[in-house]
N, C-alpha and C positions, 0 to 999 in steps of 0.2 A: 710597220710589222711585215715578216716575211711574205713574200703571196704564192708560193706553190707548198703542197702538203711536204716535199723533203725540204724546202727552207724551214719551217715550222718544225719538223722533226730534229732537221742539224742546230738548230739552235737554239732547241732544246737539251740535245746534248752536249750541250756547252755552259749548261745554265740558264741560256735566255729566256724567257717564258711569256708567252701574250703576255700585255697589262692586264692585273685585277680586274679589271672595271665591269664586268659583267656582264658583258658585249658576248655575242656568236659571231666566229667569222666562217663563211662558207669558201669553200676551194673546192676544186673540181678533183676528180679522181685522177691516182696517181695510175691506176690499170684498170681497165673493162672488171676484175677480178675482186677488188675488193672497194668498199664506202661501210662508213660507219661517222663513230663520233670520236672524238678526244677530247677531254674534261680536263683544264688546269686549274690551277688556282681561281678562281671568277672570272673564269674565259673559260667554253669551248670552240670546239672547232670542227663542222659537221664539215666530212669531204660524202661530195657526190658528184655526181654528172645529170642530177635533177636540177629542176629548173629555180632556183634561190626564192625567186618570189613565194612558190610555193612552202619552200623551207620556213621561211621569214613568216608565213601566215600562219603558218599552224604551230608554231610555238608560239603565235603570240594569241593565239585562241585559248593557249592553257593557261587554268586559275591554278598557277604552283610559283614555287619557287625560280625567280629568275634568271640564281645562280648556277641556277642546276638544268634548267629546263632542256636541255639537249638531251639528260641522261634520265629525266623523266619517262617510267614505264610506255603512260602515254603516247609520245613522242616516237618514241623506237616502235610500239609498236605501227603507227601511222605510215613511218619511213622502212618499216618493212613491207607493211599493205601497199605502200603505191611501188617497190621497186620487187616487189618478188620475192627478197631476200629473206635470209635464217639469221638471228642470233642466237649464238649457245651463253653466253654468261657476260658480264661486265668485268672484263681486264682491269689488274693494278698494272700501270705499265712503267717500267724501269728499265736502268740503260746503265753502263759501265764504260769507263774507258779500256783499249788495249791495253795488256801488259805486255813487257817485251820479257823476250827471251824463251825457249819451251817452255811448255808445258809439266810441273811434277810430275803430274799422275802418268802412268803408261796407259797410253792409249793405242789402240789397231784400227785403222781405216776401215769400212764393211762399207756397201752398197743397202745391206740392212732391208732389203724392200719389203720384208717378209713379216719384220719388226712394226707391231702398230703404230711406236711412238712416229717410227719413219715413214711409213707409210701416209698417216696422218698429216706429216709435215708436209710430203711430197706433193699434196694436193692444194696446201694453201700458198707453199713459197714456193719460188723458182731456185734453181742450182742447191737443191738438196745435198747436203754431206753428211756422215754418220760417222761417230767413233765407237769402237764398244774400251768397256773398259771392266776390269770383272766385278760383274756384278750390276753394271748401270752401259745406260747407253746415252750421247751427247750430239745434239742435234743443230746444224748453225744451214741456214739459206736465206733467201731475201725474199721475204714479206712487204708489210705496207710501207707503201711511199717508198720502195727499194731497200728498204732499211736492211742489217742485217740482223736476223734473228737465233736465239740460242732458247735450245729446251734440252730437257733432261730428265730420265726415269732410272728411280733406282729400285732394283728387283725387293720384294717385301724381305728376303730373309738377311740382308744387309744390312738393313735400314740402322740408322742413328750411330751410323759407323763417320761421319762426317763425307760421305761420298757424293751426296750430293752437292754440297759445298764445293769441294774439291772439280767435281764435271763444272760449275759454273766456273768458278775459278780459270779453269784451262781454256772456256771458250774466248775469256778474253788473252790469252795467250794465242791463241791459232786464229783471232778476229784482223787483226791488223787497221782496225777502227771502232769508233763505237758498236759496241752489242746491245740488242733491247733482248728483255724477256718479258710473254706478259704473263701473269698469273691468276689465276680465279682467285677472288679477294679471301674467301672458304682457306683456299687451299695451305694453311698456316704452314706445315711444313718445308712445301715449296718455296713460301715466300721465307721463311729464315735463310732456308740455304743460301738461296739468289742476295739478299741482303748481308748474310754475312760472306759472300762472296764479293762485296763491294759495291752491288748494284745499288744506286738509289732510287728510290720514288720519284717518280716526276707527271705523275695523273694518272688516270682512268679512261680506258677504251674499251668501247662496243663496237665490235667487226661485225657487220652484216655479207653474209657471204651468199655469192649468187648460188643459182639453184643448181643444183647439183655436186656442190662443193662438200 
């Protein structure tokens, strides 16, 4: 199996996915910035820069499920007690390959810092870029394990125009490699767009972000 968190991400987005077996594999942090979990098929994968043993103990203290035990309430919240950190929601997380050639939609460059979606972004990923587009705004930078990430909002009075679709769509046009998106599992809307934009599933992620994030 891969042994750094972006071996495990790249080959992921190729297909490859931990074995079933329902094993935890622990990896160290990809940045001082972010640790969490990732949930595959009967494999997760806790990255931190705590000490494993500890890791290795306290899931195996819990009476649950041991498919699941990374993404167990419990769990997260133990691994947020001893490292300081926040979680906001448990990410579906998905990934797409590049398309070539531009992008349909017209899009305008903005620095956006003003714009929550951007704003937001700017604080969790590195090398933030913004596109506006009318009526929605398209978010791509590098997140966990350096990966590249894509988000996207589209203004309420829009909505169900297929635009959101359409933003996902473009990111893998101006990505030039694989794109991940992750989404609140809630958030139905978003995740059709992202899906009918081509993304597939490929697990569940809980980002724990340091304090002040």
């Amino acid at each position: 199996m891969p042994g750094t968190l972006r071996d495990i991400l790249d080959a992921a987005a190729r297909g490859v996915f931990p074995p079933p077996d329902g094993a935890v594999t622990v990896v160290r942090q990809h940045s001082p910035r972010d640790a969490g979990v990732l949930a595959f098929t009967a494999h997760s994968v806790v990255f931190t820069d705590e000490d494993e043993g500890w890791v290795r103990a306290t899931l195996g203290a819990l009476d649950c499920d041991t498919l699941a035990a990374a993404m167990n309430p419990r769990f997260l919240a133990a691994f947020m007690e001893r490292t300081g950190r926040s979680n906001d929601t448990v990410d579906l997380l998905s990934v797409a390959a590049p398309l070539p050639g531009p992008a349909t939609l017209a899009l305008t460059e903005t620095d956006g810092l003003a714009h929550p979606r951007v704003a937001g972004a700017s604080g969790r990923r590195d090398g933030v870029r913004a596109w506006a587009a009318d009526g929605g705004v398209l978010v791509l930078g590098r997140g966990v394990g350096g990966r590249l990430e894509a988000s996207v909002e589209v203004h309420e009075g829009v909505r169900h125009r297929g635009l959101g679709r359409a933003l996902a769509s473009a990111a893998r046009h101006l990505a030039g490699e694989p794109v991940w998106a992750q989404v609140a599992a809630g958030n139905a809307r978003s995740l059709r767009a992202f899906q009918a934009a081509g993304y597939r599933p490929v697990g569940a992620e809980a980002l724990l972000s340091a304090p002040g994030r």
